[in-house]
Structures are given as C-alpha cells and as structure tokens.
N, C-alpha and C positions, 0 to 999 in steps of 0.2 A: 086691267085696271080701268077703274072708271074714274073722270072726272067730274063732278057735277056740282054747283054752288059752292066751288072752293073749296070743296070737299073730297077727298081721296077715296074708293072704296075697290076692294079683294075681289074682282068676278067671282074666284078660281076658289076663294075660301066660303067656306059655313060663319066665320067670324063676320059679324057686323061691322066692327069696332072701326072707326076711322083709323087711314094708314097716317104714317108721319115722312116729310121730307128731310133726310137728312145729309149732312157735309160731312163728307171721309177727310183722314189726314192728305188723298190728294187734291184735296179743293174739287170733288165731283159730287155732285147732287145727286141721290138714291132713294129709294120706298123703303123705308122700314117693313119689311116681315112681311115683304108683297109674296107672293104663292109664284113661284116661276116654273114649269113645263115645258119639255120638251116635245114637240110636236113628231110622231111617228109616220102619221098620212094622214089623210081626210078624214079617215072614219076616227081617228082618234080625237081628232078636233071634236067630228060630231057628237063624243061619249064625253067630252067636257062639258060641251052645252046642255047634252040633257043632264048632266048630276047635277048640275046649278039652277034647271029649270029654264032656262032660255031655248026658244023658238028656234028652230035649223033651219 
C-alpha cells in the first residue's frame, strides 16, 4: 500500500482506482479491497516486485 497526497493506492493490484478507509462494527479502521499476500521467501517477494514493475 501506498500512501501519497492523501491518497491510498494497491502496489499489489493492476487496479488504479483509489483505496477507501473504512470502520468495521469493532470500531477498527481497514483498506477497502487492499490485495493482501502472503510472503513464501525472498524470491517470492522478488516475483511481486517484478509483476508490478518495481525495481529489486
């Protein structure tokens, strides 16, 4: 997830679309429709970065 000018964005998705913050019934703040992964090892990190086009 990115933060930049107040504005929310998806590293992990193709979707541009701005994320939204939102309040569950226990009063805990969340990303709307953030892309969440589980990390395997190193190199699985590294095959994130490159499908999104970011630098290793």
């Amino acid at each position: 997830m990115e933060i930049y000018n107040e504005a929310l964005r998806d590293l992990l998705s193709s979707n541009s679309a701005p994320l939204r913050l939102l309040d569950d019934v226990e009063r805990v703040t969340v990303v709307g429709k953030l892309t969440e992964k589980t990390l395997r090892d190193r190199n699985h990190l590294q095959e994130l970065f490159i499908v999104r086009d970011y630098p290793v």
